[in-house]
PyMOL commands that place a pseudoatom at each C-alpha (Angstrom):
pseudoatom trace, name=CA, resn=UNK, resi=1, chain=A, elem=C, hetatm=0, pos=[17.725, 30.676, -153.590]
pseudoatom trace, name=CA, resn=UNK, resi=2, chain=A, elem=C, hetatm=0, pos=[19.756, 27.871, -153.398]
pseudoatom trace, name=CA, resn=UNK, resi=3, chain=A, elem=C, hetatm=0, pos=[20.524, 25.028, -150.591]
pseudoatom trace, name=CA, resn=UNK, resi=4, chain=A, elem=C, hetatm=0, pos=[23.493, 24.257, -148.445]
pseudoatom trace, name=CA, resn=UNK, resi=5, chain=A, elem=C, hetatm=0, pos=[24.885, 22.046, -146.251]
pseudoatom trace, name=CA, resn=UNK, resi=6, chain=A, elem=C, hetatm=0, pos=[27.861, 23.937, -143.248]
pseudoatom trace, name=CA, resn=UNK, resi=7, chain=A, elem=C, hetatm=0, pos=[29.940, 22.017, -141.379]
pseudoatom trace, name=CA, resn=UNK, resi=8, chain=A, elem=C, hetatm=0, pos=[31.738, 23.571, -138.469]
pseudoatom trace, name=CA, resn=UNK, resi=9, chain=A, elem=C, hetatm=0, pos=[34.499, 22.497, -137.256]
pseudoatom trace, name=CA, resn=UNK, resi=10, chain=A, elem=C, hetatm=0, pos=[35.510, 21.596, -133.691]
pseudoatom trace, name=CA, resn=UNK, resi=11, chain=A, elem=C, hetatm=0, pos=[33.037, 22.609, -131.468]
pseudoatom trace, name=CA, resn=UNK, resi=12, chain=A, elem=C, hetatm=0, pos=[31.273, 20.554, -128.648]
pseudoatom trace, name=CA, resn=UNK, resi=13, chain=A, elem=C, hetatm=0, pos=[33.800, 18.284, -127.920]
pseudoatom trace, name=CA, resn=UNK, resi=14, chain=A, elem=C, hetatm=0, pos=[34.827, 17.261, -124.682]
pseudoatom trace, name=CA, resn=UNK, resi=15, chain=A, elem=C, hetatm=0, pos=[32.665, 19.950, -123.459]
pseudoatom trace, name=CA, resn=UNK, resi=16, chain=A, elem=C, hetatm=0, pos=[34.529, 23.129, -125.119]
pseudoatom trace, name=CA, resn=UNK, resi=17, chain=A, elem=C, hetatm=0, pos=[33.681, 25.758, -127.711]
pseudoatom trace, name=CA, resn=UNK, resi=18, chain=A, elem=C, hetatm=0, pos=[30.110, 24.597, -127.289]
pseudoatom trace, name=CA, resn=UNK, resi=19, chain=A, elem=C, hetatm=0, pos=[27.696, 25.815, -129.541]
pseudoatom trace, name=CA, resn=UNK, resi=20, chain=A, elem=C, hetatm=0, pos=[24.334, 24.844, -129.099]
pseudoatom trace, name=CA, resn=UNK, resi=21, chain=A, elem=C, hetatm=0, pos=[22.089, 23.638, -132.374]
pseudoatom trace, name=CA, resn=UNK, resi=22, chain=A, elem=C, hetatm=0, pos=[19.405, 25.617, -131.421]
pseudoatom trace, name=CA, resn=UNK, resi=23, chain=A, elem=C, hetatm=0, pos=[21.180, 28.513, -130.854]
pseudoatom trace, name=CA, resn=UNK, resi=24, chain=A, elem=C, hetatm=0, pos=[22.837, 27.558, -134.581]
pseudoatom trace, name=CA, resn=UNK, resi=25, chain=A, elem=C, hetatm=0, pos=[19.644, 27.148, -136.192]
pseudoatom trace, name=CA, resn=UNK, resi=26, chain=A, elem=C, hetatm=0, pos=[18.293, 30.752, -134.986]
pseudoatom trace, name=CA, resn=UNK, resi=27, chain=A, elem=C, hetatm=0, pos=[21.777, 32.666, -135.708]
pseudoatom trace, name=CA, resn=UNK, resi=28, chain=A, elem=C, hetatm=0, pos=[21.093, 31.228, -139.263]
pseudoatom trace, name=CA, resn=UNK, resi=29, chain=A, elem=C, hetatm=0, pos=[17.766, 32.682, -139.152]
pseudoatom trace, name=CA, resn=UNK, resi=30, chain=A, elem=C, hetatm=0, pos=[19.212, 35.974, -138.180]
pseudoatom trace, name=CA, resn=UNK, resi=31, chain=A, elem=C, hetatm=0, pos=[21.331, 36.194, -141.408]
pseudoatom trace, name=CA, resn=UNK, resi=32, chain=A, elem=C, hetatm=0, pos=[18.226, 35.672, -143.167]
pseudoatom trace, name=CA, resn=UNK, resi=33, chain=A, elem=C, hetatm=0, pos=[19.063, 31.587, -144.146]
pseudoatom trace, name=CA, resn=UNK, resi=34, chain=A, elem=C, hetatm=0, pos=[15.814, 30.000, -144.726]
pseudoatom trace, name=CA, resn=UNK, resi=35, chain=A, elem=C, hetatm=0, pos=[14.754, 26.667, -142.853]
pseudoatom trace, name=CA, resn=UNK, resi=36, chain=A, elem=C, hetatm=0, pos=[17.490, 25.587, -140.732]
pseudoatom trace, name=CA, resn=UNK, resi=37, chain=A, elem=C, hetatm=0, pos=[17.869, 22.094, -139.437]
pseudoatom trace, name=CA, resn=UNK, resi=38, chain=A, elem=C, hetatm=0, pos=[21.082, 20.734, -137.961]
pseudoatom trace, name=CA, resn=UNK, resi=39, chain=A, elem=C, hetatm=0, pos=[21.735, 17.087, -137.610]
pseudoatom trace, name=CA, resn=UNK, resi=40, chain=A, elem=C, hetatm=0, pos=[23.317, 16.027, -134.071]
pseudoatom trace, name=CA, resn=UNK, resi=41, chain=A, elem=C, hetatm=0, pos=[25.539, 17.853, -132.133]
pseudoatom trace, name=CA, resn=UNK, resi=42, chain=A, elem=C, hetatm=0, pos=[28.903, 18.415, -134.171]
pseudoatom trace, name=CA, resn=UNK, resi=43, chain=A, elem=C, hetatm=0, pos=[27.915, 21.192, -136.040]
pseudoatom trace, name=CA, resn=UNK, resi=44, chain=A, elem=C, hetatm=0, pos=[25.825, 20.201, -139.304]
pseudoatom trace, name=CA, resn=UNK, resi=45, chain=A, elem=C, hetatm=0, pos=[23.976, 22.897, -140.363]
pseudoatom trace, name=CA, resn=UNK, resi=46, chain=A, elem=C, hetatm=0, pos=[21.079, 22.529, -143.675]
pseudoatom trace, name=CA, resn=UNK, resi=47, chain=A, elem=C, hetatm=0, pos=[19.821, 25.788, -144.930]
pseudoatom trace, name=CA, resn=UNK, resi=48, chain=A, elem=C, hetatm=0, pos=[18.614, 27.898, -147.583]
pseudoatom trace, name=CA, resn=UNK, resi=49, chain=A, elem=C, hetatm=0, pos=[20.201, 30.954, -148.629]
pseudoatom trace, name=CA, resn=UNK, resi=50, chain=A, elem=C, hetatm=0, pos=[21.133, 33.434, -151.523]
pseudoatom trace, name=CA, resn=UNK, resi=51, chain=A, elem=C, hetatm=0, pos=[24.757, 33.093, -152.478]
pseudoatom trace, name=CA, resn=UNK, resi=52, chain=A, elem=C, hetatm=0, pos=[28.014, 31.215, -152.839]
pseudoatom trace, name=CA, resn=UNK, resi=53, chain=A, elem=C, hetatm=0, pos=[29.209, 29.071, -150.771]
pseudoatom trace, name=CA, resn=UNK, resi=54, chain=A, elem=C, hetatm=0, pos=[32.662, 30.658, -149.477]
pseudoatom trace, name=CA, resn=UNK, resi=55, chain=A, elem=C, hetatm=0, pos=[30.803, 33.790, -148.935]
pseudoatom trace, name=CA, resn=UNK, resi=56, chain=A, elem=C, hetatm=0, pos=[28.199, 32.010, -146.772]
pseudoatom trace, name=CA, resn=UNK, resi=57, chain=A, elem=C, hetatm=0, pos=[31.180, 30.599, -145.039]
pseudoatom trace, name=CA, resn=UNK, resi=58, chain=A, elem=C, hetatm=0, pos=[32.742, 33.815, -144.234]
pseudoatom trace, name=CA, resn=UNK, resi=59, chain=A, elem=C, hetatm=0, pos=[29.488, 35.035, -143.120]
pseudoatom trace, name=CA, resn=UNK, resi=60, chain=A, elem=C, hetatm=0, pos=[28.966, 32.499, -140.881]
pseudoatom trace, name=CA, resn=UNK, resi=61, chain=A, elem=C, hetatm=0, pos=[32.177, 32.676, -139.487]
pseudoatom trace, name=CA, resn=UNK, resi=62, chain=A, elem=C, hetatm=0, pos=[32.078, 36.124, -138.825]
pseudoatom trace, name=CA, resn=UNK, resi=63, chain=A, elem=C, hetatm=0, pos=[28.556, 35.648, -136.832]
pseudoatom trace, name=CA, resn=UNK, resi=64, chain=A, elem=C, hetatm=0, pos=[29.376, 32.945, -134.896]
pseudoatom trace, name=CA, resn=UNK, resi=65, chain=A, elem=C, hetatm=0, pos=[32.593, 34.356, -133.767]
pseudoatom trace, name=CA, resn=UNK, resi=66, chain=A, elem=C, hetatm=0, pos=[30.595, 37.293, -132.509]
pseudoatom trace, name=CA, resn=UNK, resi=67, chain=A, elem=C, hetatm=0, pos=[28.011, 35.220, -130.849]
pseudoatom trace, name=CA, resn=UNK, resi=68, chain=A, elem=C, hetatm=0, pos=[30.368, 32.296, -129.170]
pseudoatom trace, name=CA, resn=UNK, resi=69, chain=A, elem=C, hetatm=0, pos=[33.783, 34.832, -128.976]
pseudoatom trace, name=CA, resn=UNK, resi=70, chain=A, elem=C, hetatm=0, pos=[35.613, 32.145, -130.717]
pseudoatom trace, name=CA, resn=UNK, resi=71, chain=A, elem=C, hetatm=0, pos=[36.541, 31.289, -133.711]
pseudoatom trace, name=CA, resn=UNK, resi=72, chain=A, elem=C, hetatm=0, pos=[35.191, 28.502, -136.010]
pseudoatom trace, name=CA, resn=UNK, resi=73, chain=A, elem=C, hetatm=0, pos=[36.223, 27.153, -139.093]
pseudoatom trace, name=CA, resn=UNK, resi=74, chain=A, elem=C, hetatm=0, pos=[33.479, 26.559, -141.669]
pseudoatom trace, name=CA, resn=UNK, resi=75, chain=A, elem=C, hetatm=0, pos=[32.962, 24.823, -144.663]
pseudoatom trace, name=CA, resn=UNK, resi=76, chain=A, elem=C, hetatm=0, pos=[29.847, 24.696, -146.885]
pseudoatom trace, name=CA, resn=UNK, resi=77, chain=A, elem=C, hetatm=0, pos=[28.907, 23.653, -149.872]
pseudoatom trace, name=CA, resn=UNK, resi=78, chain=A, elem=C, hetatm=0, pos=[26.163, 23.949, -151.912]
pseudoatom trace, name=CA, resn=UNK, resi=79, chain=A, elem=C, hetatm=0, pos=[23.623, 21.029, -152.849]
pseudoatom trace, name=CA, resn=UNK, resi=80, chain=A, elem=C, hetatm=0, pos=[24.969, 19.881, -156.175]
pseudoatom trace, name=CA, resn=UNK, resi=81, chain=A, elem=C, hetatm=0, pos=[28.700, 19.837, -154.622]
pseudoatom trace, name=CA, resn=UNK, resi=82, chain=A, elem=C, hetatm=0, pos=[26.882, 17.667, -151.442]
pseudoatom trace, name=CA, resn=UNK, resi=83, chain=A, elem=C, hetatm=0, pos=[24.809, 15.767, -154.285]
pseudoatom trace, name=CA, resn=UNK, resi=84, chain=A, elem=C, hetatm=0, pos=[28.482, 14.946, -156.199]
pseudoatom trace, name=CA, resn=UNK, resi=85, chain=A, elem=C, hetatm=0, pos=[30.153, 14.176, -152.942]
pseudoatom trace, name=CA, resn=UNK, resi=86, chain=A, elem=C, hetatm=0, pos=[27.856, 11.545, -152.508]
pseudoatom trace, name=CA, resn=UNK, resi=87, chain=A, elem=C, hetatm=0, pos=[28.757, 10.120, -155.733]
pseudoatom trace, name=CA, resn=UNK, resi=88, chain=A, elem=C, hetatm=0, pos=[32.507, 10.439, -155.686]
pseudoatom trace, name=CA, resn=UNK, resi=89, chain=A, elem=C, hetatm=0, pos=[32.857, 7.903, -152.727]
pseudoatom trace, name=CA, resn=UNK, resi=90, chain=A, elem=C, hetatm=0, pos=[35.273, 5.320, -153.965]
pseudoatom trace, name=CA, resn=UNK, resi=91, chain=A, elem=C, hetatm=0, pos=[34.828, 2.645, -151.774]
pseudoatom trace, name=CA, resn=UNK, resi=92, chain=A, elem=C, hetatm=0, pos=[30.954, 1.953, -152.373]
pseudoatom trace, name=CA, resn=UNK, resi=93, chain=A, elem=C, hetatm=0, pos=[31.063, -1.334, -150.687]
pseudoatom trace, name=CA, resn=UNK, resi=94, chain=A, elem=C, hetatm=0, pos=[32.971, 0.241, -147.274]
pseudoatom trace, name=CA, resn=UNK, resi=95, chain=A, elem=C, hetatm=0, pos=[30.249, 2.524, -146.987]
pseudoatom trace, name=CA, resn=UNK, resi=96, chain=A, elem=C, hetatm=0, pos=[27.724, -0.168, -147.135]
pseudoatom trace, name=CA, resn=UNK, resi=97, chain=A, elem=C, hetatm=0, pos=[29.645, -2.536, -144.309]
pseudoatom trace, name=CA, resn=UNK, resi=98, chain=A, elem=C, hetatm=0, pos=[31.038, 0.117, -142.232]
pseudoatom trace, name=CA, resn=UNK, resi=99, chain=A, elem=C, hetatm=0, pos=[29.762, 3.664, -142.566]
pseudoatom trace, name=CA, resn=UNK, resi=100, chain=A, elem=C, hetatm=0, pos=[31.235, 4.568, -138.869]
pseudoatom trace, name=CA, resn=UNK, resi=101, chain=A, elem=C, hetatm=0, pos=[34.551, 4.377, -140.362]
pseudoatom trace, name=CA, resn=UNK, resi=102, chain=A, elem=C, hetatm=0, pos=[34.500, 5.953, -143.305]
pseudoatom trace, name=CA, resn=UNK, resi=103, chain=A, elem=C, hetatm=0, pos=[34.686, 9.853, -143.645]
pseudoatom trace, name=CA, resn=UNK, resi=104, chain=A, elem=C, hetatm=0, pos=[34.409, 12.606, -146.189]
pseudoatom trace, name=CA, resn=UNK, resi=105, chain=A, elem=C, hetatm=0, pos=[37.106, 15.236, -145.544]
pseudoatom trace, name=CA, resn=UNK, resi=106, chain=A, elem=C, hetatm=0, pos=[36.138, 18.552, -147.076]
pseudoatom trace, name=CA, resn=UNK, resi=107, chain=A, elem=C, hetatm=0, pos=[38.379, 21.479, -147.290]
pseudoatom trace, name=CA, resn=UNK, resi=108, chain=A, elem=C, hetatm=0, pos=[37.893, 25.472, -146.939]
pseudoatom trace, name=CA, resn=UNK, resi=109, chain=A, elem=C, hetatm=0, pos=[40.141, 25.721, -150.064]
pseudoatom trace, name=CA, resn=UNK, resi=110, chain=A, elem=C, hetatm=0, pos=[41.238, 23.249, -152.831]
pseudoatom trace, name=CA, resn=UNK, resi=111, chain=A, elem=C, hetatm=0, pos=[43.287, 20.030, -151.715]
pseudoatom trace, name=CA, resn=UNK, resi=112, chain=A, elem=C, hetatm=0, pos=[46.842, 19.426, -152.913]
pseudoatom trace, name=CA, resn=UNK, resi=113, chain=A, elem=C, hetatm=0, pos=[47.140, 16.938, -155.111]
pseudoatom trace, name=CA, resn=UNK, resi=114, chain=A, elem=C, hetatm=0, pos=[49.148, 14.812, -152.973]
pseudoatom trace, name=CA, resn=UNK, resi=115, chain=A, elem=C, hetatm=0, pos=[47.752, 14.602, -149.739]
pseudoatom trace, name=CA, resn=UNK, resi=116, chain=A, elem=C, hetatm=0, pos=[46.257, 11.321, -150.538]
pseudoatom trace, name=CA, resn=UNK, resi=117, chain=A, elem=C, hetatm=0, pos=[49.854, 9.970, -150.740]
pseudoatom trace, name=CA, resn=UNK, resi=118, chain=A, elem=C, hetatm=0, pos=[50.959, 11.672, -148.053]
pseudoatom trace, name=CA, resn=UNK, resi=119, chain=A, elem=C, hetatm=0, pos=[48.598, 10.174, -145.480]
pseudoatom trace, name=CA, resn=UNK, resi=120, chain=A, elem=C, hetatm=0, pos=[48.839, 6.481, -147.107]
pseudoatom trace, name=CA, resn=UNK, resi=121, chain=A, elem=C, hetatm=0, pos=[52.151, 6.914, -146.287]
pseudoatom trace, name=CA, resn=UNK, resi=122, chain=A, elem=C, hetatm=0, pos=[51.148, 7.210, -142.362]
pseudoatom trace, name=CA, resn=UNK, resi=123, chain=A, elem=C, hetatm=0, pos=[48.238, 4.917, -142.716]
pseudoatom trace, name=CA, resn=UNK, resi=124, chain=A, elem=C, hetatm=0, pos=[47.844, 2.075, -140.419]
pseudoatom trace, name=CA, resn=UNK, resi=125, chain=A, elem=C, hetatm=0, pos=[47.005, -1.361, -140.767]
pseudoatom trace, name=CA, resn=UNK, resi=126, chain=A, elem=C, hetatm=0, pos=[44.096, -1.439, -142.984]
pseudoatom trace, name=CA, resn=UNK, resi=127, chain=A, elem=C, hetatm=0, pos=[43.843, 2.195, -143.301]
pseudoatom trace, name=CA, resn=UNK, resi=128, chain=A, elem=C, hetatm=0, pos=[42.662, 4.164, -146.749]
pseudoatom trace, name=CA, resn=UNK, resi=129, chain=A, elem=C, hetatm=0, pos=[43.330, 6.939, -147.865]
pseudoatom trace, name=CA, resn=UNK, resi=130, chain=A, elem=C, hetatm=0, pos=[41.387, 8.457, -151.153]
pseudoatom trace, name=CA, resn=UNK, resi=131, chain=A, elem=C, hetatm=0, pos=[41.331, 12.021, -152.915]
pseudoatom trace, name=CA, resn=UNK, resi=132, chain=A, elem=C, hetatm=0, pos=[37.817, 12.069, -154.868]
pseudoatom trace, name=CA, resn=UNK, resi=133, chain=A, elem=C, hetatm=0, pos=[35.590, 14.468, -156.020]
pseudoatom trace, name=CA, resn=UNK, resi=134, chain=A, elem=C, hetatm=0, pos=[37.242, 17.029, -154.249]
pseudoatom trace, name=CA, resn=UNK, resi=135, chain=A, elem=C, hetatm=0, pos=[37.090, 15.550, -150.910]
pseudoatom trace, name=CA, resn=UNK, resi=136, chain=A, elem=C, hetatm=0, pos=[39.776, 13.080, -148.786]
pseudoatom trace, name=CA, resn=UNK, resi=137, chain=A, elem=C, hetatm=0, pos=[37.845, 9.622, -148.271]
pseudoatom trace, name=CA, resn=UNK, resi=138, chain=A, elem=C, hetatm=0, pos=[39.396, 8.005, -145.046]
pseudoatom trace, name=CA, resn=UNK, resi=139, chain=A, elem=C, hetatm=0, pos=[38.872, 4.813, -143.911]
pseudoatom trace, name=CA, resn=UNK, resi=140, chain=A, elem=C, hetatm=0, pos=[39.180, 4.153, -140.277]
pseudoatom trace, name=CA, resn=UNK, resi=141, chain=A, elem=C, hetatm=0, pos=[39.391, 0.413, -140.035]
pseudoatom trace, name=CA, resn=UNK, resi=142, chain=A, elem=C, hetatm=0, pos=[40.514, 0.285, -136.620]
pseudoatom trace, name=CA, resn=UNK, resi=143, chain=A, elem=C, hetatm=0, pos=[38.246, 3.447, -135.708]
pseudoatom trace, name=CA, resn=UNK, resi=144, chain=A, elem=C, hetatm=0, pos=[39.936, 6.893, -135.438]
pseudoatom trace, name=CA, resn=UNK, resi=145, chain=A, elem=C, hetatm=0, pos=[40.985, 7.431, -131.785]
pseudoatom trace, name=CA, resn=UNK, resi=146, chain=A, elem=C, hetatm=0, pos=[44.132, 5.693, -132.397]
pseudoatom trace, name=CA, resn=UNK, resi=147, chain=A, elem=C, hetatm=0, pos=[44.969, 6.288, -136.034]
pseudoatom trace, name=CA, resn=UNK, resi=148, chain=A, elem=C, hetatm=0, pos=[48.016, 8.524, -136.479]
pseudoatom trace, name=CA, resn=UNK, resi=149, chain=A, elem=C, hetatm=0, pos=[45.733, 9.836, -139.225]
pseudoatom trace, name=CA, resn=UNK, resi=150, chain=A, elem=C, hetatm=0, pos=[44.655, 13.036, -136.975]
pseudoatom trace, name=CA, resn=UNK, resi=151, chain=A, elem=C, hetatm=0, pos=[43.186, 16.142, -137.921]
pseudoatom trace, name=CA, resn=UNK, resi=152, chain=A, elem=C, hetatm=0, pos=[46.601, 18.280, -137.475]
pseudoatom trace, name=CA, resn=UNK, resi=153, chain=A, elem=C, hetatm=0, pos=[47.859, 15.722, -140.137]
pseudoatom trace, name=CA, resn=UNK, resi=154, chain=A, elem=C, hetatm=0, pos=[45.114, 16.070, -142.243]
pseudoatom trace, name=CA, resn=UNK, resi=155, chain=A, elem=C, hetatm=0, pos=[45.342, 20.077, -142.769]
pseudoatom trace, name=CA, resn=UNK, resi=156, chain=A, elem=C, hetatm=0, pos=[49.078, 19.829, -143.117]
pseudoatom trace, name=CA, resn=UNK, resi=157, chain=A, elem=C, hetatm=0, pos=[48.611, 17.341, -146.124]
pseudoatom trace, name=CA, resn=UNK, resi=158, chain=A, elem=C, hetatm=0, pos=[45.591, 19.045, -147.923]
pseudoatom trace, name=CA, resn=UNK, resi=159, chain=A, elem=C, hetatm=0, pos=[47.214, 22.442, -147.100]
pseudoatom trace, name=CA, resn=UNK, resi=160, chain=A, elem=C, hetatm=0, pos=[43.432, 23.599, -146.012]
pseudoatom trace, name=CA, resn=UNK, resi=161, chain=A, elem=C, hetatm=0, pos=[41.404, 23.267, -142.728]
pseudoatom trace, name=CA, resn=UNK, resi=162, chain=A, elem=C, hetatm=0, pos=[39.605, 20.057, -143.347]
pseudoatom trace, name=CA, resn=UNK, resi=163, chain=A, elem=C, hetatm=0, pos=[36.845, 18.742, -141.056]
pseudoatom trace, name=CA, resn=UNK, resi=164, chain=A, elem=C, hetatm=0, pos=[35.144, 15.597, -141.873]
pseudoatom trace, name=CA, resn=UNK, resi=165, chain=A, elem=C, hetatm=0, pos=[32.059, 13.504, -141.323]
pseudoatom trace, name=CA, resn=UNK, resi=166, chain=A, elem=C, hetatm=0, pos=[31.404, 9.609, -141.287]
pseudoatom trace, name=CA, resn=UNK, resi=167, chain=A, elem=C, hetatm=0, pos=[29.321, 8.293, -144.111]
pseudoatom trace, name=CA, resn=UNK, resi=168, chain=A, elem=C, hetatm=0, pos=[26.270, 8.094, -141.913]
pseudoatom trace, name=CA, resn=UNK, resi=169, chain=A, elem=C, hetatm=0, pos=[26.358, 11.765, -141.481]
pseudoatom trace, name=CA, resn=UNK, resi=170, chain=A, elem=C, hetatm=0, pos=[26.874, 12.579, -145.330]
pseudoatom trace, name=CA, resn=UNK, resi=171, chain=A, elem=C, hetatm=0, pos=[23.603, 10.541, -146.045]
pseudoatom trace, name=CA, resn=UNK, resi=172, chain=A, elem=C, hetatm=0, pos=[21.903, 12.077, -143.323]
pseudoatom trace, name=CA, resn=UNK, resi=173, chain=A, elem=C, hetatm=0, pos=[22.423, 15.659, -144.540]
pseudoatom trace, name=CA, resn=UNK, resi=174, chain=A, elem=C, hetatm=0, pos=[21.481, 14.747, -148.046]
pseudoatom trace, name=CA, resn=UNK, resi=175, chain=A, elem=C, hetatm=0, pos=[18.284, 14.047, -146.996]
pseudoatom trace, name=CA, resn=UNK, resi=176, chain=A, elem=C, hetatm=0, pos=[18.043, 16.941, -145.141]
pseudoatom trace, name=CA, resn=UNK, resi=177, chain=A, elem=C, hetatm=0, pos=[18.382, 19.002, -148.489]
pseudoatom trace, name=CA, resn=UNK, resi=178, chain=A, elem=C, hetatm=0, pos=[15.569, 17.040, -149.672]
pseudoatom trace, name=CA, resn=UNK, resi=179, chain=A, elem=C, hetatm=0, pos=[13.367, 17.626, -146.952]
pseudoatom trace, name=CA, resn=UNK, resi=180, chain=A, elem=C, hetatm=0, pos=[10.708, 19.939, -147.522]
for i in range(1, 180): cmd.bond("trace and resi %d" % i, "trace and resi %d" % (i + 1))
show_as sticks, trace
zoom trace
């Protein structure tokens, strides 16, 4: 049995597609995931579970489309990928000074190649833009309500769904797969 980290995608904000974590946590338990935490309220699920991660995706998809009658895009990976994630960061001293601002974007499917370029191309001011390990490293200087850096923009240049998670949040979910 291995360990996972899912991120859903677009649900509780502004008070739509609301999925509640405890409600999360025990739909997990129905598909037979051991211990189940989430971390806040954006859809950050730890679990254990036999399988692969895009398979644990699609179930999950699948189950909470049933539950909530909507659909939500989900990406997990498993604890070595989160593990190497946490590695791949390129701007070690960023996530140090302003982990608010910086975000992992991971992708249902592989990113193009030049996505990176593509956004730094619409960055702003002292924007960054980063393809590392896998994942799209943003940096927000100016904080991400007004950065034409949006999410639409962000799937269209990866060619993939991407959701994404300030650096707080990564470190916060690796020690969730930690926890006993």
């Amino acid at each position: 049995m291995g360990r996972f980290v899912a991120l859903l995608r677009g649900i509780n904000v502004g008070g739509n597609r609301k999925v509640p974590m405890a409600e999360l946590r025990a739909l997990a338990e129905e598909l037979g995931w051991t211990e189940p935490r989430t971390y806040i309220q954006s859809g950050n699920l730890v679990f254990g579970a036999r399988g692969k991660a895009p398979g644990l995706a699609e179930r999950l998809e699948r189950a909470l489309e049933e539950r909530f009658g909507f659909a939500v895009p989900v990406v997990v990976r498993d604890e070595r990928a989160w593990r190497a994630l946490v590695k791949a960061s390129p701007w070690p001293a960023l996530t140090g000074k302003d982990p608010a601002h910086v975000l992992a974007g991971l992708a249902k499917d592989s990113i193009r190649r030049t996505a990176a370029a593509e956004l730094a191309e619409r960055a702003q001011g002292a924007e960054r833009v980063a393809l590392a390990g896998g994942v799209l490293w943003i940096h927000y200087a100016a904080g991400i309500a007004r950065s034409k850096l949006t999410p639409a923009l962000l799937d269209r240049c990866a060619g993939s769904s991407v959701t994404a998670r300030n650096w707080t949040t990564v470190l916060e979910l690796e020690s969730l797969l930690a926890a006993p």
